[in-house]
C-alpha positions in Angstrom: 0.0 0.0 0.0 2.8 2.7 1.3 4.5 1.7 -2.0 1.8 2.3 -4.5 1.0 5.7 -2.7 4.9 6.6 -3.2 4.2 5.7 -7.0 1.6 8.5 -7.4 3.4 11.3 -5.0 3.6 13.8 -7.4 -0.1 13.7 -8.5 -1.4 14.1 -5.1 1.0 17.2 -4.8 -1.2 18.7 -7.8 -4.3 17.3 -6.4 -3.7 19.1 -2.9 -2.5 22.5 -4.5 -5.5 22.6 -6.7 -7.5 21.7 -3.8 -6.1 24.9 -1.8 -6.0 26.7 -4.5 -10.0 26.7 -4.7 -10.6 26.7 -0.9 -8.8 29.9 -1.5 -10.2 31.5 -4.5 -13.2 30.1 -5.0 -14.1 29.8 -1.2 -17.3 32.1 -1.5 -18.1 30.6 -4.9 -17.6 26.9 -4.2 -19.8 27.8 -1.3 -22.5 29.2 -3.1 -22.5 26.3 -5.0 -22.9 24.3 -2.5 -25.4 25.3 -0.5 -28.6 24.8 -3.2 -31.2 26.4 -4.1 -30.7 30.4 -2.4 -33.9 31.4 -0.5 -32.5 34.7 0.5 -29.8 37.5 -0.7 -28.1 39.7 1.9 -25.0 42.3 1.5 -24.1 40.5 -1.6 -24.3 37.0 0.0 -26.7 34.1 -0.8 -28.3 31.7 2.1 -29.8 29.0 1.3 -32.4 26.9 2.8 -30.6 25.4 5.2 -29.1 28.3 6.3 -32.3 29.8 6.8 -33.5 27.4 8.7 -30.0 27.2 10.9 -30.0 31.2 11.6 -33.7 32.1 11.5 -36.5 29.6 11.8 -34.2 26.9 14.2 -33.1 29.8 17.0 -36.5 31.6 16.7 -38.4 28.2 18.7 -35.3 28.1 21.4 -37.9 30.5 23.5 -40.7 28.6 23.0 -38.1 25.2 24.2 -36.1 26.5 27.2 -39.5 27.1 29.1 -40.9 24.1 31.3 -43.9 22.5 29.1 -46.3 22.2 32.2 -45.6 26.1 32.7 -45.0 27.5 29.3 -43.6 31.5 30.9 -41.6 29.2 33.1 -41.0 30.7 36.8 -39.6 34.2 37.9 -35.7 34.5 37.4 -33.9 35.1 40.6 -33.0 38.4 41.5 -29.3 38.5 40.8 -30.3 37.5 37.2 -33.3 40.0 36.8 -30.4 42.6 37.7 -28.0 40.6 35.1 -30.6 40.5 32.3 -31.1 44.9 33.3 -27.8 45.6 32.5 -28.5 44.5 29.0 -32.3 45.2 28.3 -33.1 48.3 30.6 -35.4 48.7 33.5 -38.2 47.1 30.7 -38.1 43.9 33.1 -39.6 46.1 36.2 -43.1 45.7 36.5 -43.2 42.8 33.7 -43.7 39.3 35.1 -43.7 38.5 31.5 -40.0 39.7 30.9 -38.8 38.6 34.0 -39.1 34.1 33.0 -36.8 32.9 30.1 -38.7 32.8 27.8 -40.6 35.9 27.9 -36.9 37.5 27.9 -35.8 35.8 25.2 -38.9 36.4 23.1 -38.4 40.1 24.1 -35.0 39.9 22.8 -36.0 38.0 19.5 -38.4 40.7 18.8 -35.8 43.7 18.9 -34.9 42.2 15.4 -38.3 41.6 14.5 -38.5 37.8 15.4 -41.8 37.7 14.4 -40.9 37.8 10.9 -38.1 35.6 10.3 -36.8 36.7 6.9 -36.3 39.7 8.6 -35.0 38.0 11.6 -32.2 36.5 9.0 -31.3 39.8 8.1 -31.6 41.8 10.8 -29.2 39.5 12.6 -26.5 39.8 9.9 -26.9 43.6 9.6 -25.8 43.1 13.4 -23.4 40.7 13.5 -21.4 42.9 11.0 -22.5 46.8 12.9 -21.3 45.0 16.5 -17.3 44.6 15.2 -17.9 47.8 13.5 -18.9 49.8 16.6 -17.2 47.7 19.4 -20.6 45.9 20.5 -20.3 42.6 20.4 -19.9 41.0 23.4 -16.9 38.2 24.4 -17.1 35.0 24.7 -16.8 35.3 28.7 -20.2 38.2 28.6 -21.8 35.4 26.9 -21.3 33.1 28.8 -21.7 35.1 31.9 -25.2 35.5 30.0 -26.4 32.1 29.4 -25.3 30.8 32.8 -26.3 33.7 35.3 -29.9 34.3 33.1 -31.1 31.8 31.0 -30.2 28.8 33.4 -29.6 30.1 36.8 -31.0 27.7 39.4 -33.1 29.4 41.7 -30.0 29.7 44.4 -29.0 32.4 42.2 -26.3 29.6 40.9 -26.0 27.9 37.1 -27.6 24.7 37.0 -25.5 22.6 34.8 -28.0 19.8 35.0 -30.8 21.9 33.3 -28.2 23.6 30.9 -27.4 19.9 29.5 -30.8 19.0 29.5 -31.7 21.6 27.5 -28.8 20.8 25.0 -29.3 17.0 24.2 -32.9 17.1 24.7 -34.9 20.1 23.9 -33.0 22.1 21.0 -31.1 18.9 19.8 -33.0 18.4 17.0 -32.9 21.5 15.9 -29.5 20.8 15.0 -28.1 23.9 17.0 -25.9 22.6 19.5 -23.6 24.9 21.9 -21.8 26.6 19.7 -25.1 27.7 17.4 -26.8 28.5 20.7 -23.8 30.3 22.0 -23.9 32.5 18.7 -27.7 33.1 18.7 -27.3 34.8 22.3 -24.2 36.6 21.5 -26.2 38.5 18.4 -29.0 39.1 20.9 -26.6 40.8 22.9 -24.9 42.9 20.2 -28.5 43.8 19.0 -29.2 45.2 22.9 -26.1 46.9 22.9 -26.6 48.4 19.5 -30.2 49.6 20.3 -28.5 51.3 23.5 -25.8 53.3 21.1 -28.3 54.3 18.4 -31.2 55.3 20.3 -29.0 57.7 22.4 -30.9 59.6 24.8 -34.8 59.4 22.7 -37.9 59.7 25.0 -41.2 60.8 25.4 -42.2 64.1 26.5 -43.4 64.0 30.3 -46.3 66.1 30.0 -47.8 64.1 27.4 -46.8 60.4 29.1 -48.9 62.1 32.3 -52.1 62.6 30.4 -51.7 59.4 28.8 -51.3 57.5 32.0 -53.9 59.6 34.1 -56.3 58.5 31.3 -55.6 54.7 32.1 -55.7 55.3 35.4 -59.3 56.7 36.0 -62.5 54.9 37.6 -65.6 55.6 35.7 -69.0 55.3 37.1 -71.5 54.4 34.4 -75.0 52.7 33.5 -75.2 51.1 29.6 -77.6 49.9 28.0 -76.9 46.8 25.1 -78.8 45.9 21.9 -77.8 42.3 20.4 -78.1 41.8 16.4 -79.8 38.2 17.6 -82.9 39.9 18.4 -83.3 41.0 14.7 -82.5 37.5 13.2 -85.9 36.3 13.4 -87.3 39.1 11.5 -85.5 38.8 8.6 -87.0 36.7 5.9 -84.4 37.8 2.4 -86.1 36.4 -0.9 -84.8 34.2 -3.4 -83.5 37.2 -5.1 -82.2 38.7 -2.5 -80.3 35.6 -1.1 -78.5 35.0 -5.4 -77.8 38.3 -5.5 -76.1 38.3 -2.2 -74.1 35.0 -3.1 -73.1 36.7 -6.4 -71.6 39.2 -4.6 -69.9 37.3 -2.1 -68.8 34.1 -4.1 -65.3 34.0 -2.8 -66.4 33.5 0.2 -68.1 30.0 -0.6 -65.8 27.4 -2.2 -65.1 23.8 -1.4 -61.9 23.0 1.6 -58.6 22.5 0.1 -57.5 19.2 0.7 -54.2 17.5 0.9 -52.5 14.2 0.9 -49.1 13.2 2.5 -46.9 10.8 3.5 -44.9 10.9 6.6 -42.7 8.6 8.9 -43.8 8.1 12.8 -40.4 7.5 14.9 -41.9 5.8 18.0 -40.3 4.4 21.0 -40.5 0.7 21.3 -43.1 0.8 24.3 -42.8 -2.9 25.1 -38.6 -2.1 25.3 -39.0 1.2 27.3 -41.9 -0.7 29.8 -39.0 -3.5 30.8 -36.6 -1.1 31.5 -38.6 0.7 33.7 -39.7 -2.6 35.5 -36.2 -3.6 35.3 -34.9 -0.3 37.1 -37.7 -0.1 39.3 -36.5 -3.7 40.8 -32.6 -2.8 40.6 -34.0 0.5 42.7 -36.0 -2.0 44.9 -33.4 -4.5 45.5 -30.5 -1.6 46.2 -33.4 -0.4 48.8 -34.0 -3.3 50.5 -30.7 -4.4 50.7 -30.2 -0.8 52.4 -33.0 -1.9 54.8 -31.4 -5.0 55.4 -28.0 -3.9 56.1 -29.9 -1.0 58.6 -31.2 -3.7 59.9 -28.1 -6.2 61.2 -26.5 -2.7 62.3 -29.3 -2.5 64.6 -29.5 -5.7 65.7 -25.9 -5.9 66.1 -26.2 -2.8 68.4 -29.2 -4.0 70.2 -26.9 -7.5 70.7 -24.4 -5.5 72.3 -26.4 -3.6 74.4 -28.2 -6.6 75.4 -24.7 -8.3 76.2 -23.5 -5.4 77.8 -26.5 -5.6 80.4 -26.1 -9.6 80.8 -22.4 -8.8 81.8 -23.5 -5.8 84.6 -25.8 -8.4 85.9 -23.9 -11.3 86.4 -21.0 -8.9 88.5 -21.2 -10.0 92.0 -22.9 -8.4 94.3 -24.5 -9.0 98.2 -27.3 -11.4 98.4 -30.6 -9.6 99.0 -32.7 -10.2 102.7 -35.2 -12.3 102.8 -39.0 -11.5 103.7 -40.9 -13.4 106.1 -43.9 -15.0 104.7 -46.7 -14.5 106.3 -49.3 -17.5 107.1 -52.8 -16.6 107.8 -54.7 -17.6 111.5 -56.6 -20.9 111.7 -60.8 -20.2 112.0 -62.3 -21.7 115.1 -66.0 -22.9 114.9 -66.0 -22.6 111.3 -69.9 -22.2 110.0 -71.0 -24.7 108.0 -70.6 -23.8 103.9 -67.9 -21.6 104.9 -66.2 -22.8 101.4 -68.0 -20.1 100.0 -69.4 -16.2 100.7 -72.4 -15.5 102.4 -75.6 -15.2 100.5 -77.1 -11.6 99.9 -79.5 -12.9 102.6 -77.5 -14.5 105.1 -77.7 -18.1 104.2 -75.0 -20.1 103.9 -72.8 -20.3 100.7 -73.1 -23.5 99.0 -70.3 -25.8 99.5 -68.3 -27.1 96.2 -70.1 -30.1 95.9 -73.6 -29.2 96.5 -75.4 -27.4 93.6 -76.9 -24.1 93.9 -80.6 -23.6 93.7 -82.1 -22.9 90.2 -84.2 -19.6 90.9 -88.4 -20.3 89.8 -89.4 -19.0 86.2 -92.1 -16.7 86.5 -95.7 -18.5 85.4 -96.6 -18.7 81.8 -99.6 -18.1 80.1 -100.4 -20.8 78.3 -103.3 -19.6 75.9 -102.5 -20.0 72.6 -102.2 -17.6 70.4 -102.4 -18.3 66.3 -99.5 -17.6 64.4 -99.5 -15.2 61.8 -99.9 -16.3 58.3 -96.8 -15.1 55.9 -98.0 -15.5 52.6 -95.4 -17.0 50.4 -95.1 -14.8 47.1 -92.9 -15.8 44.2 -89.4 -13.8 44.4 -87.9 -12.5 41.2 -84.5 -14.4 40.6 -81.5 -11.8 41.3 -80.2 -10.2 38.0 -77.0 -10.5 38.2 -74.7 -7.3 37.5 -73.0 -6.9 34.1 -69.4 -7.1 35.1 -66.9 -4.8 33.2 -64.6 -6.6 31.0 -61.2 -6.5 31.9 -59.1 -4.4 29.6 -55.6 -4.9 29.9 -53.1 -2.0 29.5 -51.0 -1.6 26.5 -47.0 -1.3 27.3 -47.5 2.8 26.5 -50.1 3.1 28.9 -48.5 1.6 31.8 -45.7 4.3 31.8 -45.9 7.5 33.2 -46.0 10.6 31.3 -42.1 11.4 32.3 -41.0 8.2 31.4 -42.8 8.4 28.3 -41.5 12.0 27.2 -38.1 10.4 28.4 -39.0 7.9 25.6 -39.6 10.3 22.9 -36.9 12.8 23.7 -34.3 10.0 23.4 -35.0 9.5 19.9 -33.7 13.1 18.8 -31.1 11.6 17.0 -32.9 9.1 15.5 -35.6 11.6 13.9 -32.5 14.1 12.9 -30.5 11.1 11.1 -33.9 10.8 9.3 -34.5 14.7 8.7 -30.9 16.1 7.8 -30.7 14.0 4.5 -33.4 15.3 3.3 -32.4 18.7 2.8 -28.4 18.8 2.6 -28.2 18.0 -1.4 -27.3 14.5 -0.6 -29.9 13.2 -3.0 -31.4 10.3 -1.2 -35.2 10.2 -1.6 -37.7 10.4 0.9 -38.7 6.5 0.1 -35.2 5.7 0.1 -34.0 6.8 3.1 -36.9 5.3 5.3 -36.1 2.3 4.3 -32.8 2.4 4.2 -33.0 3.2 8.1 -36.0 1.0 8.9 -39.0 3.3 8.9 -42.5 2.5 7.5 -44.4 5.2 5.2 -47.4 6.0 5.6 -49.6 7.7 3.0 -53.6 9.6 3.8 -55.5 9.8 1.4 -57.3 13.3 0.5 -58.3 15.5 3.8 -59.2 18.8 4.4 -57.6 20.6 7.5 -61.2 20.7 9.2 -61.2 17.2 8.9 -57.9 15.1 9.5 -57.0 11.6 9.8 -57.5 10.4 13.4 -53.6 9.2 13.2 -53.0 13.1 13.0 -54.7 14.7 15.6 -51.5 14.8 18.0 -50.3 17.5 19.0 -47.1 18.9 17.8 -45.2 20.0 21.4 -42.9 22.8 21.5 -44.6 24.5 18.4 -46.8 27.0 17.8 -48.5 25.1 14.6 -50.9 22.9 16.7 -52.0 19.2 15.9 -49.7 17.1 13.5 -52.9 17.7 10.8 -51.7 21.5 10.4 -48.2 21.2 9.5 -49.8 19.8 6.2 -51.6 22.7 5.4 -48.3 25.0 6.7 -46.3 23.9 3.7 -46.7 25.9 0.5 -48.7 23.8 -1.8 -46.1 25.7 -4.4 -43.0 24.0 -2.6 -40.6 21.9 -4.6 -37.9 19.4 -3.7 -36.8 19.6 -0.1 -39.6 22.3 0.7 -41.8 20.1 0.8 -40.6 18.1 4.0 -41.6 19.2 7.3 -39.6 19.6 10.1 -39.0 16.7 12.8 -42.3 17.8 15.4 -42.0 15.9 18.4 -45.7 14.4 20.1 -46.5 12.8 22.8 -46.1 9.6 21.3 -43.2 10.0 19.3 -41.5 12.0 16.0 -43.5 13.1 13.1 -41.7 13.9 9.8 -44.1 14.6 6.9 -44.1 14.8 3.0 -46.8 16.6 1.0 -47.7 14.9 -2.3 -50.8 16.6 -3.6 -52.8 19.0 -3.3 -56.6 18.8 -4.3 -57.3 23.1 -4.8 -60.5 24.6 -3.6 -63.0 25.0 -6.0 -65.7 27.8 -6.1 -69.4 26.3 -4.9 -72.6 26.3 -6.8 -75.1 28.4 -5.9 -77.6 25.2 -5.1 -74.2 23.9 -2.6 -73.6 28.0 -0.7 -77.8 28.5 -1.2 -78.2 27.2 2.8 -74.7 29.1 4.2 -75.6 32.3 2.0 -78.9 32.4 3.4 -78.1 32.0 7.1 -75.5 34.8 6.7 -78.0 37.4 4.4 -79.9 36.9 7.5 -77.2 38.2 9.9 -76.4 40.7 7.4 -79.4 42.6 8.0 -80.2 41.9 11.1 -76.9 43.5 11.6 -77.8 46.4 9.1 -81.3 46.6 11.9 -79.3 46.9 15.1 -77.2 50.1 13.8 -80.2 51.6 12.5 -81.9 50.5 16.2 -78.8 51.7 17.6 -78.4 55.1 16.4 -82.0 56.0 16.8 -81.9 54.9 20.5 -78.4 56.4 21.1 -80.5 60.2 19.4 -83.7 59.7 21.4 -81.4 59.5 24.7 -79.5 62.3 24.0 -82.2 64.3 22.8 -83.7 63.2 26.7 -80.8 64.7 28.4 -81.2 67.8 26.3 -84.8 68.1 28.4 -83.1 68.0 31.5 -84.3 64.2 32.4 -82.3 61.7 34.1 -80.9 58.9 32.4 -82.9 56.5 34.3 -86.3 58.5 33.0 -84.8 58.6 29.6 -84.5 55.2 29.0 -87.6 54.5 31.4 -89.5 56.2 28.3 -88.2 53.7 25.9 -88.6 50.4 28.4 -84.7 49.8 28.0 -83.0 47.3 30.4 -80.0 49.2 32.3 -77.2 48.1 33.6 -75.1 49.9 36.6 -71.0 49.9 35.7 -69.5 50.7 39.0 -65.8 51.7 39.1 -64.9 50.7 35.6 -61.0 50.6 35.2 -58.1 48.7 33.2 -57.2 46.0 34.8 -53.5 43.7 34.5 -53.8 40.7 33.3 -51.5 38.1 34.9 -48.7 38.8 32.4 -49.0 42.3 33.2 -50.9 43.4 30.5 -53.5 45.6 30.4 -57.1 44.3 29.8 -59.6 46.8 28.6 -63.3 46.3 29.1 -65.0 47.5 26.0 -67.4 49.5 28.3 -64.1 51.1 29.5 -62.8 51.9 26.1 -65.6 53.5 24.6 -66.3 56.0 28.1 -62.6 56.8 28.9 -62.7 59.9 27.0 -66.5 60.6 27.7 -67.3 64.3 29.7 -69.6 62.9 33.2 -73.1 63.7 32.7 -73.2 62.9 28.8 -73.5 59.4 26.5 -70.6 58.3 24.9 -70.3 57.3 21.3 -71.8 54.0 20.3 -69.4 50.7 20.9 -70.3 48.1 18.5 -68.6 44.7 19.2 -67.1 43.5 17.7 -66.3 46.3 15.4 -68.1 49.2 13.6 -68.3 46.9 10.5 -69.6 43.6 11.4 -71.7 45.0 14.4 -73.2 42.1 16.8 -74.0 43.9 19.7 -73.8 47.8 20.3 -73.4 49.6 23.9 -74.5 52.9 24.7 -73.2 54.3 28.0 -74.3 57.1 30.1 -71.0 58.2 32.2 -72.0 59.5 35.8 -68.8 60.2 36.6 -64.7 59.9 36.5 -61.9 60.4 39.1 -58.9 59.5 39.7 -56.9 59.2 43.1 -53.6 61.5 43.1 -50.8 59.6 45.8 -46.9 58.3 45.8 -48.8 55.3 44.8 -49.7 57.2 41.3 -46.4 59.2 41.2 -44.5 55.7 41.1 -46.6 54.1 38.2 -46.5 57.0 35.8 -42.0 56.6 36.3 -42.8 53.6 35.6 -45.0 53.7 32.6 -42.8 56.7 31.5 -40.0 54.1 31.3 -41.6 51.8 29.7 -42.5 54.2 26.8 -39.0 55.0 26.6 -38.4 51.7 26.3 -40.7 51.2 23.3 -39.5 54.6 21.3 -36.1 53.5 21.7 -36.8 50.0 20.3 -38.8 51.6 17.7 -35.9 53.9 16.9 -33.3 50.8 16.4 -35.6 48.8 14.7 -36.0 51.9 12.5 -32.4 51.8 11.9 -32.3 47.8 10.9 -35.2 49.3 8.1 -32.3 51.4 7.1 -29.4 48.4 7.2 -32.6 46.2 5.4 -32.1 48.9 2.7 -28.1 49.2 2.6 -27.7 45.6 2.6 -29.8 44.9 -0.8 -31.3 42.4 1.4 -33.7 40.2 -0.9 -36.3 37.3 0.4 -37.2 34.3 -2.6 -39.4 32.7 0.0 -39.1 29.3 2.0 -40.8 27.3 4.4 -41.1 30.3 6.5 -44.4 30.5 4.7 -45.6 27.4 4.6 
């Protein structure tokens, strides 16, 4: 072997210098090349669909995965990490329960480069990455770390909690394909971005007068009294001809066509329940036995210590020692003239106890009356025979069932790589086919036939965890039914039950319907139509009649007395936090808050002016608010938080700009399925 190698020396020489010579020359080109089909154009540089998915769509679920499933927001960081995470977001996380877990920070953080959009996402994180070297903002590796550990995974000691970090690694981002050094990179360019932000919004913020009357507005209590019309209450009355009900379909005919439906093909990776049930029997002995023989060896230690003891005392006792003095027994006096049947105690009348021998006397039984008296007669009646009780038939639990949900998600999660071995193929040009590849590695196919999203398989109606998509069914309908080649596999979406990987084949389009086929829909809807068109005529008529009352100097309780309205009392309406800490606005709120006391306020139709279902009309009585440090220390608050918006509305501004600079360009990908 060494010798034929030494034959060809000088061709490898050439080999290895052309090889360098491309690495070095051609490095962007060959990697252009290489990385199929470009989805996206930045700064002169093409990404492709992988890359997408690596630096946009892959980090933006790592919020979504570093919260606990059973508590999505996760908990409260501690307070030495709140006051880490301020030096890098601001005082944003004060007051924000929502910003102050994991993953409401990170979401926070993904959304300073528009993470809700991830072609932006894409380049908005590049425009970064190349303005932190520029300006000096891009954290070390040490900040980043100092990040990740005394943030994202401090243990609630204020400590990192390497246990959770690992976790997190292998089992919750792992087949995203991220890893540390991907995860490491994502945080650093969240960083850069907060540091950036800091720079380029300089010293922005609202003016204080303004932010005052904002915030005095959300802070007032209204008193009120409403009155409510429904659109129900017309329905009955409307009764649209034939005409009237073609004439309406005509003009709303895009609004009746058939469902799209779609067939696929996809690969379930599930655990081996029958594998996974003996393990956990098997451990559940080995933890048994190690138990018990703990018990047991507890056990001979304390008998072995009780043995002592007890020897110990034996020893003390059998020491000699002086022989105690004896007590005299005593012998009782000998009776003289003994009575006769003194064997026994005297009767309760004095006669003499029997003697052992001689049998006491039986006392007499009272006399008995010996008329006789007829039995009763029972009548015999036939007794139904017992029905017996149907008795539930014993179903016997499947492997999967017997588990417990942990060990089951244990289950699932340990096939990561298994489901990413499947997955990566698929989409890095190595040209194995879907078909192919399954059974190359083992795994059945399974093909639906047509189905419309309102309608799925009963295979598909798991949920898809860690994903905002929803049951297995949807990710159908999220690819593009324009998607070629690798666009048109799904991710890997993990379940309950195991990894789903999908493949769309066809796509049945949705076709306009007859009128005959819409005639039933089209009518129900005409008739909400105008009995919608009824309760703004009703609505505005009532709303003019009441303030036309007012006008006359009577009470609102007299005015709507008149028109035999129902009213209802609103005491102390005001904007109440939700448990995230945002504010929820009562409608009755919303449409009084700028309402003089004493007047009506415009009508509120609900659940907009242009499809109104119900319409409120509100008489304010009054509205106050309560001046105290209490109110002083909100509106710094809320002042800060506005700052905190205008300034991320200023940097995202900027990004616009960089957007711009950069030539950035978006072909489309499975962002939009």
């Amino acid at each position: 072997m060494i010798e034929n190698i030494r034959k060809y020396t000088g061709l490898m020489i050439v080999v290895l210098v052309l090889l360098f010579i491309g690495l070095v020359f051609l490095g962007d080109t060959a990697a252009n090349v290489a990385v199929g089909k470009p989805v996206a154009s930045i700064d002169g540089k093409k990404y492709s669909e992988k890359d997408f998915r690596r630096m946009a769509l892959n980090p933006l679920e790592i919020s979504d995965r570093i919260g606990d499933p059973r508590n999505p927001f996760g908990s409260m960081l501690p307070d030495e990490a709140r006051k880490l995470a301020t030096r890098y977001v601001g005082n944003i996380i004060e007051g924000n329960p929502f910003l102050g877990t994991r993953t409401g920070l990170l979401r926070y953080m993904n959304i300073t480069l528009q993470g809700d959009e991830p072609h932006l996402f894409l380049a908005n994180r590049i425009a970064v990455q190349k303005a932190g070297l520029d300006y000096g903002a891009t954290p070390g590796p040490v900040e980043t770390e100092e990040f990740i550990e005394g943030v994202l995974f401090a243990a609630p000691d204020g400590n990192f909690d390497q246990a959770a970090y690992s976790e997190f690694l292998d089992e919750k981002i792992g087949s995203l394909g991220i890893g540390t050094r991907g995860f490491n990179e994502y945080v650093r360019d969240l960083l850069t971005a907060q540091n950036l932000a800091k720079l380029v919004s300089g010293a922005v913020s609202i003016d204080r007068a303004a932010a005052r009357q904002i915030f005095s507005n959300q802070e007032q209590k209204i008193s009120a009294q409403q009155v409510i019309l429904e659109s129900t209450d017309y329905e009955g009355e409307q009764n649209p001809t034939e005409e009237e009900i073609k004439a309406y379909w005509e003009e709303n005919q895009q609004k009746y066509n058939t469902d799209e439906r779609r067939k696929i093909s996809y690969v379930f990776i599930e655990p081996d329940w029958d594998a996974v049930l003996l393990k956990a029997e098997n451990d559940k002995k080995a933890a048994e036995t190690a138990r018990k023989a703990q018990e047991d060896q507890a056990k001979k230690a304390e008998e072995a210590a009780a043995k002592a003891n007890k020897d110990a005392a034996e020893k003390e006792k059998t020491t000699e020692k002086p022989a105690p003095t004896e007590t005299p027994v005593e012998v009782p006096a000998p009776v003289e003239n003994p009575t006769e049947g003194a064997e026994g105690d005297i009767g309760a009348q004095g006669e003499p106890a029997p003697k052992p021998d001689q049998e006491a006397p039986i006392p007499a039984l009272p006399p008995v009356n010996t008329t006789e008296v007829p039995a009763p007669v029972v009548k015999s009646e036939p007794q139904p025979a017992p029905v017996a009780k149907p008795v539930a038939p014993i179903i016997e639990k499947s492997a999967k069932d017997k588990l417990s949900p942990q060990q089951k998600k244990a289950a699932v999660d340990a096939l990561n790589k298994t489901a990413t071995d499947f997955f990566d193929p698929l989409v890095d040009l190595s040209g194995a086919t879907y078909d192919e590849l399954a059974a190359e590695q083992g795994h059945k196919v399974i093909s639906t036939e047509f189905f419309a999203q309102s309608n799925p398989p009963k295979e598909l109606d798991l949920d898809a965890l860690d994903s905002p998509i929803g049951k297995l069914s949807d990710i159908a309908f999220a690819i593009d039914a324009e998607a070629k080649d690798d666009q048109l596999i799904s991710e890997p979406y993990s379940t309950p039950d195991g990894w789903f990987i999908g493949r769309l084949d066809e796509v049945e389009a949705s076709r306009p319907l007859t009128y005959e086929e819409a005639k039933v829909k089209a009518t129900v809807d005409l008739k909400k139509k105008l009995a919608r068109d009824k309760l703004k005529v009703e609505a505005e008529a009532t709303h003019a009649k009441l303030v036309a009352a007012l006008g006359e100097k009577k009470s609102f309780a007299e005015a709507t007395k008149d028109s035999e309205l129902e009213v209802e009392e609103l005491k102390e309406l005001a904007i109440q936090a939700s448990r995230l800490g945002q504010p929820n606005v009562s409608p009755a709120f919303d449409a009084s808050r700028y309402t003089d006391p004493g007047t009506i306020a415009e009508i509120k139709y609900l659940p907009n002016d242009e499809n109104p279902e119900r319409a409120l009309i509100i008489f304010v009585e009054k509205r106050e608010i309560t001046l105290d440090d209490a109110f002083n220390d909100k509106l710094e608050q809320f002042i800060k938080s506005q700052n905190n918006g205008l300034r991320l509305a200023t940097f995202q501004n900027w990004l616009k700009d960089r957007y711009t600079e950069n030539e950035a360009e978006y072909m489309g990908s499975t962002e939009e399925r």
